[in-house]
N, CA and C atoms of all chains as a GROMACS GRO file, in nm:
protein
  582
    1UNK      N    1  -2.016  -0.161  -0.754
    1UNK     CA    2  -1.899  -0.229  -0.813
    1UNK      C    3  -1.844  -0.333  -0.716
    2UNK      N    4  -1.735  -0.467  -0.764
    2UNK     CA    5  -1.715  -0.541  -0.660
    2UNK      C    6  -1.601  -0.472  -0.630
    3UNK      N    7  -1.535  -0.572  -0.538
    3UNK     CA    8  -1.384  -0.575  -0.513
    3UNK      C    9  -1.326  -0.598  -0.625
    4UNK      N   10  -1.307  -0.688  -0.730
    4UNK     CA   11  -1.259  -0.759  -0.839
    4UNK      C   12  -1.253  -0.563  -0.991
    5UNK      N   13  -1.353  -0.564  -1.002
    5UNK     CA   14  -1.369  -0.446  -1.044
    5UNK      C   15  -1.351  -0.322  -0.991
    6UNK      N   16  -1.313  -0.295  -0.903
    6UNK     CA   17  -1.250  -0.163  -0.830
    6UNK      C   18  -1.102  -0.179  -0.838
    7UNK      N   19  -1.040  -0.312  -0.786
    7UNK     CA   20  -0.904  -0.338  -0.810
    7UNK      C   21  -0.893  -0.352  -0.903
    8UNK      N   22  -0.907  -0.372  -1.031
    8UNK     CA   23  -0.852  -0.364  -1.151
    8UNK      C   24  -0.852  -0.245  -1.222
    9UNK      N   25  -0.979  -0.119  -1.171
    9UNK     CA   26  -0.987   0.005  -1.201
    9UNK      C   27  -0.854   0.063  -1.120
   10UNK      N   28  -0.848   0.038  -0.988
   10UNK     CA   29  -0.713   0.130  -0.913
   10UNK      C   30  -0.572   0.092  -0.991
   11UNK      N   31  -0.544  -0.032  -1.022
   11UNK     CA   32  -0.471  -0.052  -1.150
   11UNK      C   33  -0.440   0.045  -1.242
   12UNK      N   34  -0.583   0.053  -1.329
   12UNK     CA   35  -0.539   0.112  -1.426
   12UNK      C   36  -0.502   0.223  -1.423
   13UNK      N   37  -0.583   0.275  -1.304
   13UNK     CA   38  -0.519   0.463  -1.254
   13UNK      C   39  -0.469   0.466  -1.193
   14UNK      N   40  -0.368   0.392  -1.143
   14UNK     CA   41  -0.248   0.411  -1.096
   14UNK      C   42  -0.146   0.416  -1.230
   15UNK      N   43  -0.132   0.338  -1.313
   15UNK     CA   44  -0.072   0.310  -1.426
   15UNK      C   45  -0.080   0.442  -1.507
   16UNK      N   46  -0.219   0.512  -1.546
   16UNK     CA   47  -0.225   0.599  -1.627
   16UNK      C   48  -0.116   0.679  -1.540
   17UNK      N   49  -0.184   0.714  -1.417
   17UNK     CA   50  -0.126   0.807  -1.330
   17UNK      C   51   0.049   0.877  -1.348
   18UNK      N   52   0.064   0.694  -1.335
   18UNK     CA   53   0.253   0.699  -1.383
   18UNK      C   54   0.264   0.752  -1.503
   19UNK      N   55   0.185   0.687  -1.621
   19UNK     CA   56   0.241   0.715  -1.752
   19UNK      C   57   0.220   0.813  -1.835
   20UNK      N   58   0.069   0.890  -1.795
   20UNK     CA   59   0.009   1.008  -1.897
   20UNK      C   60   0.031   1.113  -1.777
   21UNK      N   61  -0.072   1.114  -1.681
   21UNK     CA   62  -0.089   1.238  -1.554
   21UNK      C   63   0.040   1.327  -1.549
   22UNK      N   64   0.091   1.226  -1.493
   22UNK     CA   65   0.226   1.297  -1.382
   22UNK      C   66   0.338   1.223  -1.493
   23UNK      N   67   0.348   1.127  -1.558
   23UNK     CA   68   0.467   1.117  -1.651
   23UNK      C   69   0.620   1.066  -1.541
   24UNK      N   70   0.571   1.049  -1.441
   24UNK     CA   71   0.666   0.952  -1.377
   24UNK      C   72   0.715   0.829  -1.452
   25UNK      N   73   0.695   0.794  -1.504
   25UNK     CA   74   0.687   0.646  -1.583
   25UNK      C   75   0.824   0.568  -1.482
   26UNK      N   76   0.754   0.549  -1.325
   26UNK     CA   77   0.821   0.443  -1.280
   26UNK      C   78   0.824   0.329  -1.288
   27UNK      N   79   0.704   0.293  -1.373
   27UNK     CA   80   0.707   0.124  -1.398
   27UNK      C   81   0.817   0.105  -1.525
   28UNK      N   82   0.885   0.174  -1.560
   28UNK     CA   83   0.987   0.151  -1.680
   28UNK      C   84   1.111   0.144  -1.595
   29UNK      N   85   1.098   0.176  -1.419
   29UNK     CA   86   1.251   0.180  -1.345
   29UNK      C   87   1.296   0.068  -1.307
   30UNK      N   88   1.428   0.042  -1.275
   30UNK     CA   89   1.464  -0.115  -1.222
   30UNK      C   90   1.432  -0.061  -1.062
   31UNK      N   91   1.468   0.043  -0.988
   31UNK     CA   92   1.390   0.091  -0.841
   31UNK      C   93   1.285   0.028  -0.824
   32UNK      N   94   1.180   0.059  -0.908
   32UNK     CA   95   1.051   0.050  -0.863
   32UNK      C   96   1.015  -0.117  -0.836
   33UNK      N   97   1.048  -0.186  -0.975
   33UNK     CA   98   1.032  -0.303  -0.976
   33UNK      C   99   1.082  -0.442  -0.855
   34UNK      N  100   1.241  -0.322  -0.839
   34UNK     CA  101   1.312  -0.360  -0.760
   34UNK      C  102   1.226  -0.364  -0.583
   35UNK      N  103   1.190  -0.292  -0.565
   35UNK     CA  104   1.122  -0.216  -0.444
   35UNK      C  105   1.024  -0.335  -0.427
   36UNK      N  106   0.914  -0.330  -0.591
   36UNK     CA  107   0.826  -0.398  -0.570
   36UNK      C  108   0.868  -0.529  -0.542
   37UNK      N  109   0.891  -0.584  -0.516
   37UNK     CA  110   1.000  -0.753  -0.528
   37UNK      C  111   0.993  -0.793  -0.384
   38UNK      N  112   1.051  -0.664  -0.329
   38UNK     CA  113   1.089  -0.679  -0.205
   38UNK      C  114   0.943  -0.696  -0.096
   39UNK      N  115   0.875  -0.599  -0.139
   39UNK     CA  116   0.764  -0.541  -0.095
   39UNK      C  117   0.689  -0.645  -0.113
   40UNK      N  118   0.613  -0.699  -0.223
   40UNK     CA  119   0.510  -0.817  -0.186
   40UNK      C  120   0.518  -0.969  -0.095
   41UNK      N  121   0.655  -0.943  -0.070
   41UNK     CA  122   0.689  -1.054  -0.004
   41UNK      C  123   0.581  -1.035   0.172
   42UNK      N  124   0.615  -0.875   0.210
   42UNK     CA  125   0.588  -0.903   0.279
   42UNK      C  126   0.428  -0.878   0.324
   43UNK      N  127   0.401  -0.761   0.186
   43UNK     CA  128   0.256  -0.828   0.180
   43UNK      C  129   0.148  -0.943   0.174
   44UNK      N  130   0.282  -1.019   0.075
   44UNK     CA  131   0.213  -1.176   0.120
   44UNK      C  132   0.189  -1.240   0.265
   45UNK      N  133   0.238  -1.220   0.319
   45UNK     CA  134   0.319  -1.258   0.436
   45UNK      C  135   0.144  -1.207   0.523
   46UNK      N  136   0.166  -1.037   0.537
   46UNK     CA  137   0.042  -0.978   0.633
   46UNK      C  138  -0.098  -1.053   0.558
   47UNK      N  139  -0.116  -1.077   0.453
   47UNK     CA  140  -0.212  -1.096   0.361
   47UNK      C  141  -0.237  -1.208   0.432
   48UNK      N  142  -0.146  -1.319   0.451
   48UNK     CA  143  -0.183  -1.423   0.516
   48UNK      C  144  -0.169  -1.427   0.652
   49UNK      N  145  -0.156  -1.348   0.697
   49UNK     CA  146  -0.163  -1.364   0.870
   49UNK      C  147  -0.313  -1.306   0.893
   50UNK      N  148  -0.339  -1.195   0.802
   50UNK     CA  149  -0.492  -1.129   0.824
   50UNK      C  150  -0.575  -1.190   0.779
   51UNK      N  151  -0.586  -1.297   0.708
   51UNK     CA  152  -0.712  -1.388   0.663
   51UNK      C  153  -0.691  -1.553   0.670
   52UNK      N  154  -0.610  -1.563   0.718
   52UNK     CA  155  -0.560  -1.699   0.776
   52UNK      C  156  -0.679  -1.745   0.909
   53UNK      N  157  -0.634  -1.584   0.989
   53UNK     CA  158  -0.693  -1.598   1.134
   53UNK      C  159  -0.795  -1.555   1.084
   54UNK      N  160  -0.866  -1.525   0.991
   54UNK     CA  161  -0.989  -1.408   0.978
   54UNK      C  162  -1.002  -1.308   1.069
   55UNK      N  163  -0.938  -1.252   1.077
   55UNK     CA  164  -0.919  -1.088   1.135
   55UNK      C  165  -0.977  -1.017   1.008
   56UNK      N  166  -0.968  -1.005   0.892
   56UNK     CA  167  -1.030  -0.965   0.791
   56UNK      C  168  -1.085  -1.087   0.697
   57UNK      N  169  -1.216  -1.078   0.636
   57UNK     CA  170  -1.296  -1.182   0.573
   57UNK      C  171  -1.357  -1.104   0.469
   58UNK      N  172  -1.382  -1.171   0.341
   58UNK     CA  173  -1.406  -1.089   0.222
   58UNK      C  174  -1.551  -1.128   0.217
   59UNK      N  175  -1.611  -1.058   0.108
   59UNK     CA  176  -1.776  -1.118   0.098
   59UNK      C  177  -1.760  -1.243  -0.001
   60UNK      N  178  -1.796  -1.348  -0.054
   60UNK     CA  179  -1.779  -1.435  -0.164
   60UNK      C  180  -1.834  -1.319  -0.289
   61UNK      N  181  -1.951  -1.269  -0.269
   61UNK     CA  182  -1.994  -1.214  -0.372
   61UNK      C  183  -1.882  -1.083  -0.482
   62UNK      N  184  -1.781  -1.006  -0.342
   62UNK     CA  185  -1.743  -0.928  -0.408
   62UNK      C  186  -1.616  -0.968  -0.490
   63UNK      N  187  -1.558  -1.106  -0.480
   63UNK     CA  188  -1.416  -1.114  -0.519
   63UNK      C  189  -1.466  -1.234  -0.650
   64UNK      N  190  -1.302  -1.283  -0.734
   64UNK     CA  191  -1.362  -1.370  -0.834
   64UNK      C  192  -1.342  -1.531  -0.716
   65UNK      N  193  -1.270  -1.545  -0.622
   65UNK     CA  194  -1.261  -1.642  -0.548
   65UNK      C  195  -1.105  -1.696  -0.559
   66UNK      N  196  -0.994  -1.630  -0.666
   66UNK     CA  197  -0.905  -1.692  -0.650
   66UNK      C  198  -0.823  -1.672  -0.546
   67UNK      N  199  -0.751  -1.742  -0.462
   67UNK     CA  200  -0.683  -1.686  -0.323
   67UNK      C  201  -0.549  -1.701  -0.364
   68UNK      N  202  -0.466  -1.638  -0.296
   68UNK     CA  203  -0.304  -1.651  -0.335
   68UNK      C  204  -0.248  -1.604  -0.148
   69UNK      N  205  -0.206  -1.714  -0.113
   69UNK     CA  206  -0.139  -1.686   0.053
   69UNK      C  207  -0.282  -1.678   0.113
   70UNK      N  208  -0.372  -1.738   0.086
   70UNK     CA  209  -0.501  -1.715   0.152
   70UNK      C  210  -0.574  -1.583   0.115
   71UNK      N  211  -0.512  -1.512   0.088
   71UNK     CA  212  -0.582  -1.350   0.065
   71UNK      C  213  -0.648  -1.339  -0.104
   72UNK      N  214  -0.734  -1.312  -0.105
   72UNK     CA  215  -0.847  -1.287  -0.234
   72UNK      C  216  -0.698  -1.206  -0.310
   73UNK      N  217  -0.711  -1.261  -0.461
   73UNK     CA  218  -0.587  -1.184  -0.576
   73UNK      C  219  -0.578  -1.068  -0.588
   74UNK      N  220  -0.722  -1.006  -0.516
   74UNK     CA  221  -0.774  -0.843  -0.562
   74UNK      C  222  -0.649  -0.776  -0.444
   75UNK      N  223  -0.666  -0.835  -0.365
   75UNK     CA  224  -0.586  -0.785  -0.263
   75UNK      C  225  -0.446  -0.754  -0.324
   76UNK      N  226  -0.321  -0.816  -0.426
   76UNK     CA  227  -0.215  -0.811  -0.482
   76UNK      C  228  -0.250  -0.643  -0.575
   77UNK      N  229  -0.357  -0.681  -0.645
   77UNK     CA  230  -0.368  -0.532  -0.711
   77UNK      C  231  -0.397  -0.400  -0.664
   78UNK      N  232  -0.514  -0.447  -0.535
   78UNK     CA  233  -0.533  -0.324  -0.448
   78UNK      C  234  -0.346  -0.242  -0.404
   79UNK      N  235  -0.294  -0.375  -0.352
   79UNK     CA  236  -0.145  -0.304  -0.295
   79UNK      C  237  -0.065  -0.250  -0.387
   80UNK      N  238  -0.053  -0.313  -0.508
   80UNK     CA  239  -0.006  -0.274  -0.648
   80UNK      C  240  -0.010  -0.066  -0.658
   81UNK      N  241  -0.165  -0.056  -0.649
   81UNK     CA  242  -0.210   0.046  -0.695
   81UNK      C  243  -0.194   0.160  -0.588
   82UNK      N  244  -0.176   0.120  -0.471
   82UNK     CA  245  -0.166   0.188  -0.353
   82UNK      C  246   0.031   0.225  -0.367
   83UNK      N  247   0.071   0.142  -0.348
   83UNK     CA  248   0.204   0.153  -0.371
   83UNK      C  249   0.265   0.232  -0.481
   84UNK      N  250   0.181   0.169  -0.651
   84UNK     CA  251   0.236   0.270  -0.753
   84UNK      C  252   0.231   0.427  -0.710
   85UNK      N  253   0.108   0.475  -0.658
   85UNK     CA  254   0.046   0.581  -0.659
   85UNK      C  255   0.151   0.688  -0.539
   86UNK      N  256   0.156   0.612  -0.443
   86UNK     CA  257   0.264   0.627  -0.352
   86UNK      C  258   0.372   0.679  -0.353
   87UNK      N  259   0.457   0.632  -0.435
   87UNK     CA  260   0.595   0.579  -0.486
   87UNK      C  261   0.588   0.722  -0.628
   88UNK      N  262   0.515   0.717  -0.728
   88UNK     CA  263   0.496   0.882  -0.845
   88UNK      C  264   0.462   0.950  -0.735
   89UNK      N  265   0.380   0.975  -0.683
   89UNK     CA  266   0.364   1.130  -0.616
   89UNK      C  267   0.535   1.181  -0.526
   90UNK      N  268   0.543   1.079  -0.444
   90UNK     CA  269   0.688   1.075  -0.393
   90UNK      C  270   0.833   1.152  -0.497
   91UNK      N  271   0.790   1.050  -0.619
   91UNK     CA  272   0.896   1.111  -0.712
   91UNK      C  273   0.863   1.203  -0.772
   92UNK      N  274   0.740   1.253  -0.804
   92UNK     CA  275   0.672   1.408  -0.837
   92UNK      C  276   0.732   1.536  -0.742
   93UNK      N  277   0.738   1.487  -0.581
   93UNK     CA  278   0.734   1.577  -0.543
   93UNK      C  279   0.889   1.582  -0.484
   94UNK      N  280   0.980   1.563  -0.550
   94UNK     CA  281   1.127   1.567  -0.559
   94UNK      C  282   1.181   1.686  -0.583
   95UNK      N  283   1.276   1.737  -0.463
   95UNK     CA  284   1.312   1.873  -0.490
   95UNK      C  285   1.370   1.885  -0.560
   96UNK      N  286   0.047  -0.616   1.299
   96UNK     CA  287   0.082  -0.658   1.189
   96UNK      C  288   0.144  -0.484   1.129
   97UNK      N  289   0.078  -0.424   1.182
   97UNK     CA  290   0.126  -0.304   1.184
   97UNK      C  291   0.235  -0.278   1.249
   98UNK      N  292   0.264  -0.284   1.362
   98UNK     CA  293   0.412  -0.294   1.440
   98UNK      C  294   0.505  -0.333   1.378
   99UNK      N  295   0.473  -0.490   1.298
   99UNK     CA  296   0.535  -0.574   1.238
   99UNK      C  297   0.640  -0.483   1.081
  100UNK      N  298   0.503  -0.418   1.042
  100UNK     CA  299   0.568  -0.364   0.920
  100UNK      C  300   0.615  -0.224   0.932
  101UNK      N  301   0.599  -0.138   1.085
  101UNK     CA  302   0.665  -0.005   1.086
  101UNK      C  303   0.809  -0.040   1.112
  102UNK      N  304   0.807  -0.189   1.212
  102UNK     CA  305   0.941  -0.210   1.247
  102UNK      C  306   1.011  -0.260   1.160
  103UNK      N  307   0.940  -0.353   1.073
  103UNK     CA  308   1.046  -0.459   0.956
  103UNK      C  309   1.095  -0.317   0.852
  104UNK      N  310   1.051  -0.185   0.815
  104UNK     CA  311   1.092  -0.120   0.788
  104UNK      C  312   1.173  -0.006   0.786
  105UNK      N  313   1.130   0.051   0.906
  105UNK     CA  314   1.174   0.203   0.990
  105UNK      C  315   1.323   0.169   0.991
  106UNK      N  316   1.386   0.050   1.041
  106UNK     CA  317   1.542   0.026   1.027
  106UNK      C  318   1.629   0.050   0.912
  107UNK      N  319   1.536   0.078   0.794
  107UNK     CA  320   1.618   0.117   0.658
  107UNK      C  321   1.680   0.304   0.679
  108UNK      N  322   1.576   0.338   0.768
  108UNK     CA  323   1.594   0.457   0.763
  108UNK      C  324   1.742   0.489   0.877
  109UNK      N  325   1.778   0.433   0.963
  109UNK     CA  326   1.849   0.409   1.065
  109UNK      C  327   1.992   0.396   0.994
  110UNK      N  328   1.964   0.231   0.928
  110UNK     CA  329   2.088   0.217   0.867
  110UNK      C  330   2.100   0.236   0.752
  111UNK      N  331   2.009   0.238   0.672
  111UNK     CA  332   2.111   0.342   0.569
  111UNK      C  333   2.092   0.497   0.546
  112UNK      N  334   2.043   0.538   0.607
  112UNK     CA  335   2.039   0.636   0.645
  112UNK      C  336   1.948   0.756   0.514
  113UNK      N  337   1.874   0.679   0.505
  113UNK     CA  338   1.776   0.715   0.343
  113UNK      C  339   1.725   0.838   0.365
  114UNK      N  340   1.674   0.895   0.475
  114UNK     CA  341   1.617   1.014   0.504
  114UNK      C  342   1.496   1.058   0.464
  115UNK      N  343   1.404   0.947   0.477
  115UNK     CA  344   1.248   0.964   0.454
  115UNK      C  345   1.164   1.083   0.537
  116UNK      N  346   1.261   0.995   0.658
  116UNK     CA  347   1.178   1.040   0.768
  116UNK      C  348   1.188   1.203   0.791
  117UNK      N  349   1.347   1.231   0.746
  117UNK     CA  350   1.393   1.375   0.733
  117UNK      C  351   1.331   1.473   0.639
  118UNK      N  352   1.265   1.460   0.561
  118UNK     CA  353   1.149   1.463   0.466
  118UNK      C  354   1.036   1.434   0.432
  119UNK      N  355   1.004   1.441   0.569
  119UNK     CA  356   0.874   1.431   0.629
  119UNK      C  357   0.788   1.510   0.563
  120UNK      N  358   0.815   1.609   0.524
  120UNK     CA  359   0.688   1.689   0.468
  120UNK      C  360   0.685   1.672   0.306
  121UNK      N  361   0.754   1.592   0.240
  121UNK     CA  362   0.782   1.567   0.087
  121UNK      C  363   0.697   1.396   0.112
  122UNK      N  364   0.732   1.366   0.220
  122UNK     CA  365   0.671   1.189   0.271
  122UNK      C  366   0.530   1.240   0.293
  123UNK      N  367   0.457   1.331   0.327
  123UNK     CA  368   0.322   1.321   0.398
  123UNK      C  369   0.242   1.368   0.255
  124UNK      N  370   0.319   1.445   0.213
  124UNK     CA  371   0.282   1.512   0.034
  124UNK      C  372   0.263   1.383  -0.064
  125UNK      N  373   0.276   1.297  -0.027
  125UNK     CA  374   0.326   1.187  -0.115
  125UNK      C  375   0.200   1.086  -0.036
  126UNK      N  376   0.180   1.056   0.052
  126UNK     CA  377   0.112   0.979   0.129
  126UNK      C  378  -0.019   1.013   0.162
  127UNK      N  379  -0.071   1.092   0.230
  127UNK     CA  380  -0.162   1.177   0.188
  127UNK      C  381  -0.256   1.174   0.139
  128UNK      N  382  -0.244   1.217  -0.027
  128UNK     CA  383  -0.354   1.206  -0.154
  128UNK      C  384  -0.389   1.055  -0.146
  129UNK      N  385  -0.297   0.998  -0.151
  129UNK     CA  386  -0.306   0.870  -0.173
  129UNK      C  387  -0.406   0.777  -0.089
  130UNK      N  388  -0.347   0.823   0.038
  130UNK     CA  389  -0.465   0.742   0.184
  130UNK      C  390  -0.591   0.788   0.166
  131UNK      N  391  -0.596   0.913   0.117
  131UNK     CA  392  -0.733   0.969   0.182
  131UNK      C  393  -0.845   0.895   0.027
  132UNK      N  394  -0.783   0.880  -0.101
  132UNK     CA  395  -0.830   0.795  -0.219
  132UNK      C  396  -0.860   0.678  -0.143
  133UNK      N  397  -0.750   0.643  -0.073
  133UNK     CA  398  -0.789   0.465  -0.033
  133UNK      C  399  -0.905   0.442   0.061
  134UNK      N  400  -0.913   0.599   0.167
  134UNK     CA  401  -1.024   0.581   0.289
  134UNK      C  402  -1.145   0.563   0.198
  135UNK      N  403  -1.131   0.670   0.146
  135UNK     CA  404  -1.268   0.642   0.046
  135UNK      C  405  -1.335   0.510  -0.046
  136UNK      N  406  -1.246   0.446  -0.062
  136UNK     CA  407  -1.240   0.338  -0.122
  136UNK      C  408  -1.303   0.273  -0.019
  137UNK      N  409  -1.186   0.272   0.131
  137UNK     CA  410  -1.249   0.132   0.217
  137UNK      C  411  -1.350   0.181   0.273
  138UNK      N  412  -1.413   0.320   0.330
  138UNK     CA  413  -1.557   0.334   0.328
  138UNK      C  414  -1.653   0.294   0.250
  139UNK      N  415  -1.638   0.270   0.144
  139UNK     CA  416  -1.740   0.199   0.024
  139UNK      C  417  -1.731   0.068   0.059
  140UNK      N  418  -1.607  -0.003   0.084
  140UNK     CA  419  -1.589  -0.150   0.059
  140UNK      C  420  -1.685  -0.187   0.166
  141UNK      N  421  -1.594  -0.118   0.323
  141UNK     CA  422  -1.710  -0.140   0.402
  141UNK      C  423  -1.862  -0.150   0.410
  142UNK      N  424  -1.892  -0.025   0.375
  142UNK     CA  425  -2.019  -0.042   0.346
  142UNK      C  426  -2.109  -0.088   0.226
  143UNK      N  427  -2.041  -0.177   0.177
  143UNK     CA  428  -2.146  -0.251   0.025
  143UNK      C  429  -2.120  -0.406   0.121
  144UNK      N  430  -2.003  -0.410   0.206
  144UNK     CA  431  -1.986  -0.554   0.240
  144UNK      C  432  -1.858  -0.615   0.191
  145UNK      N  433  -1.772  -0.531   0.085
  145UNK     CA  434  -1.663  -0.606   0.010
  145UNK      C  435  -1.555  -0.672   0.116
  146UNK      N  436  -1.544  -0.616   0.245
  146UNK     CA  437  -1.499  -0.688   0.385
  146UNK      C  438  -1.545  -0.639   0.446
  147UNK      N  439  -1.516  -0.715   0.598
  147UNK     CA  440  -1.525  -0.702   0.702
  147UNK      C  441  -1.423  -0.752   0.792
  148UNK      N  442  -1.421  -0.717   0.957
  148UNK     CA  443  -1.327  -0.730   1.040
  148UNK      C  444  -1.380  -0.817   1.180
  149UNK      N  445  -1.315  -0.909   1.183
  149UNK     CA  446  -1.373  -0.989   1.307
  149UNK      C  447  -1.324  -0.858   1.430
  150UNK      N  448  -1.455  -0.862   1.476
  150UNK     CA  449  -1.459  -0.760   1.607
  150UNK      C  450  -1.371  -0.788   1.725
  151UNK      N  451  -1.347  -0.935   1.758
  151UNK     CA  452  -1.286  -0.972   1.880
  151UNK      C  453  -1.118  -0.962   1.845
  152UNK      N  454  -1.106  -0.940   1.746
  152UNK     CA  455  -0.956  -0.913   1.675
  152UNK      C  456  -0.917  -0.809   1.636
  153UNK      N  457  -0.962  -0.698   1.673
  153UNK     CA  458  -0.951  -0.526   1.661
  153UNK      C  459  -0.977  -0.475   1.805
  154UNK      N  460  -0.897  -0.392   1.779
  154UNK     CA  461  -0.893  -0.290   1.891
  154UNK      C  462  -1.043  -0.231   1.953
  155UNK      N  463  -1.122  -0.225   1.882
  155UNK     CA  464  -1.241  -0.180   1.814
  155UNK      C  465  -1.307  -0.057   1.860
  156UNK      N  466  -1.185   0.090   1.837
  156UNK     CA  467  -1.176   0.174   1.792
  156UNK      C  468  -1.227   0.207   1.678
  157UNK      N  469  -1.299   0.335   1.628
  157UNK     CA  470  -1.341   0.338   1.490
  157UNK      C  471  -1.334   0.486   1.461
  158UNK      N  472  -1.292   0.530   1.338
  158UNK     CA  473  -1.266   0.666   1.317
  158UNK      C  474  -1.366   0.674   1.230
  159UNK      N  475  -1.383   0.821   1.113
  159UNK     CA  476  -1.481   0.832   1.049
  159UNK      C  477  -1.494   0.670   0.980
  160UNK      N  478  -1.617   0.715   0.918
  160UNK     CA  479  -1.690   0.650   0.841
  160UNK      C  480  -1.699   0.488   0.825
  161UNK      N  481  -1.710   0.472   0.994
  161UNK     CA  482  -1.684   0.332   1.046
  161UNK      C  483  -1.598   0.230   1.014
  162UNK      N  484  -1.490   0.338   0.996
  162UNK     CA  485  -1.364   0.262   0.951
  162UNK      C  486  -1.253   0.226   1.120
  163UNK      N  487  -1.220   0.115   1.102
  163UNK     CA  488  -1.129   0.076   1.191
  163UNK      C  489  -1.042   0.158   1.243
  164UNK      N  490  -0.956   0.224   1.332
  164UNK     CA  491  -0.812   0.247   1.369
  164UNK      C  492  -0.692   0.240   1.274
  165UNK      N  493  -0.743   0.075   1.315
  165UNK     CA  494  -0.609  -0.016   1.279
  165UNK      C  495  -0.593   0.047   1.121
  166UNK      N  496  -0.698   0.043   1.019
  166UNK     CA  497  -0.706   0.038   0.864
  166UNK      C  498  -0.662   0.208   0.846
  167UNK      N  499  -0.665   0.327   0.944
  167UNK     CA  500  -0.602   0.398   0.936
  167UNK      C  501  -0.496   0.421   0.913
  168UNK      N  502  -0.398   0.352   1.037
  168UNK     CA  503  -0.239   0.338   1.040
  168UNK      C  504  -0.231   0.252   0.971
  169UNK      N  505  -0.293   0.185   0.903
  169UNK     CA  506  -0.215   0.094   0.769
  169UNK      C  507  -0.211   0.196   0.667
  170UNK      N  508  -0.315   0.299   0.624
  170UNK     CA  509  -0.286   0.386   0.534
  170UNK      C  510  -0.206   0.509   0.524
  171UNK      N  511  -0.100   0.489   0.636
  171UNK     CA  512   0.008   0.575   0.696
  171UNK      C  513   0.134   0.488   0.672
  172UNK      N  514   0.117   0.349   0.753
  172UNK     CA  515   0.264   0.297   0.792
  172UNK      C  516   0.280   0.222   0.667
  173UNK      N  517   0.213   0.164   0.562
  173UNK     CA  518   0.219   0.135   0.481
  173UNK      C  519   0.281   0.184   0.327
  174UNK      N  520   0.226   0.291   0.284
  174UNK     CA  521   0.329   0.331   0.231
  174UNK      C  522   0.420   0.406   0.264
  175UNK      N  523   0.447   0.455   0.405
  175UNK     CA  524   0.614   0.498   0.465
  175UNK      C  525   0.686   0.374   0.432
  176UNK      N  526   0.641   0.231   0.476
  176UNK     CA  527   0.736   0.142   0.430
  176UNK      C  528   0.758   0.145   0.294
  177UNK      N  529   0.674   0.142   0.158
  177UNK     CA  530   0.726   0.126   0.004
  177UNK      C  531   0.856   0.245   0.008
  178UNK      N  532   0.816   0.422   0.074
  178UNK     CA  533   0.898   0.505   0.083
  178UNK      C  534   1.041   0.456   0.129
  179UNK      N  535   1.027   0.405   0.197
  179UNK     CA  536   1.167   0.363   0.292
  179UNK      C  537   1.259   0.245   0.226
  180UNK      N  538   1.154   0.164   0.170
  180UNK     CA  539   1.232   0.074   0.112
  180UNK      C  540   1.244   0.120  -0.081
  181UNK      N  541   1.230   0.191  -0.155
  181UNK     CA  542   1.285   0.221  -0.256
  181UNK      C  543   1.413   0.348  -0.240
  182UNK      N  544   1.371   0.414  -0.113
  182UNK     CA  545   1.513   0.503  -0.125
  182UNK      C  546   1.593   0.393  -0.041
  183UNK      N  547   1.588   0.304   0.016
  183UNK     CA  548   1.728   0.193   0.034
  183UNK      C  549   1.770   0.089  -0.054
  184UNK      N  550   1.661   0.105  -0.174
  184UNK     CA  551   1.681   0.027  -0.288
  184UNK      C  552   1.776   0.161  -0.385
  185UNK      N  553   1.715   0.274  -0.436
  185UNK     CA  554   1.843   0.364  -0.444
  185UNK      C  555   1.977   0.446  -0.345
  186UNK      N  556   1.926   0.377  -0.258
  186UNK     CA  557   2.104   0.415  -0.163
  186UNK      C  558   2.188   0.290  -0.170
  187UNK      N  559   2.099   0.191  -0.175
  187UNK     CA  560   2.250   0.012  -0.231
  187UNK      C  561   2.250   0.038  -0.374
  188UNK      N  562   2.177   0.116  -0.463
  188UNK     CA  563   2.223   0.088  -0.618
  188UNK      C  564   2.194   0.246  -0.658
  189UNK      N  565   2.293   0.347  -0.606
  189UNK     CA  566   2.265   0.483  -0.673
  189UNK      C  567   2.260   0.534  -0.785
  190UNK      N  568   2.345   0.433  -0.862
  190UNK     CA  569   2.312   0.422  -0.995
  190UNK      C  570   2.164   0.397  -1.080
  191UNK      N  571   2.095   0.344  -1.002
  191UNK     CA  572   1.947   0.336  -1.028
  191UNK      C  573   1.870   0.471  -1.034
  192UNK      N  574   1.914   0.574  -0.982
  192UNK     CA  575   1.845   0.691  -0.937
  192UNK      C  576   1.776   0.736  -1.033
  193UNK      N  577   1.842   0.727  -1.173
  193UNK     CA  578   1.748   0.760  -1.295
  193UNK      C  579   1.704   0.639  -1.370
  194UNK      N  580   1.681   0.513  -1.373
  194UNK     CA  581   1.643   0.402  -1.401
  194UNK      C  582   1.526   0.315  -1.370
   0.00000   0.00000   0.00000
């Protein structure tokens, strides 16, 4: 599988994750969204300091090629999905 | 870049006093499942080629499965920061708590 197709799979199971699995349904919160707002800023930010300098370099083959802050788009969804996943278990495991 | 983001964050916990860190074991429960999905992930990426890491720009330390250090503590300090910054997003708007 590429990059392009793995990030759009961690997507979607992160999403189910929230909405069927665990029933967090934090993507319906103003928190989360809120959080998220804050948060890609500064992912953008590392995204482009790590492939600016090429400290990290993608394959051409595995991504579709669009860049955003220099960093391949897959990269926005990879963090997406890392973060959703993050963020429900967190609120799952609420005393 | 890691420094960058334990520090641009860890101060939420300080001043507003969110108590992530005090819940450390509800934070590692939470973090955890999650990293060890992602190691697996970047062991694959690594090894099909989906990246790579300029060598002279890493520590070049390597833990299992010829994964970096560094890509470790990103799958630690990384989401402690989303943690840190949504409970200071519900400690400025507590009203959010169910929203």
């Amino acid at each position: 599988m590429t990059y392009t197709q793995l990030a759009i799979s961690g997507v979607i199971f992160a999403l189910l994750t929230d909405f069927f699995f665990l029933r967090t349904r934090l993507i319906t919160t103003k928190r989360f969204w809120t959080s998220y707002a804050i948060i890609i800023n500064f992912q953008l930010l590392t995204n482009w300091w790590l492939t600016s300098r090429n400290i990290v370099m993608y394959s051409p083959d595995a991504i579709i090629g669009v860049r955003i802050a220099s960093a391949p788009a897959e990269d926005l969804l990879f963090g997406f999905a890392l973060l959703l996943l993050v963020l429900v278990l967190w609120e799952k495991n609420r005393d | 870049m890691i420094v960058f983001t334990f520090v641009g964050s860890f101060w939420l916990e300080v001043i507003f006093k969110v108590g992530v860190v005090r819940r450390w074991k509800r934070a590692l429960k939470s973090i955890l499942p999650v990293s060890a999905l992602f190691i697996v992930w970047d062991a694959y990426a690594i090894s099909q080629g989906h990246w790579f890491f300029d060598r002279d720009q890493i520590l070049g330390i390597f833990g299992p499965f010829g994964i970096p250090l560094e890509e470790y503590l990103f799958f630690l300090v990384v989401p402690l920061a989303a943690l840190l910054t949504i409970e200071a997003v519900t400690t400025v708007k507590p009203h959010w708590k169910k929203r």
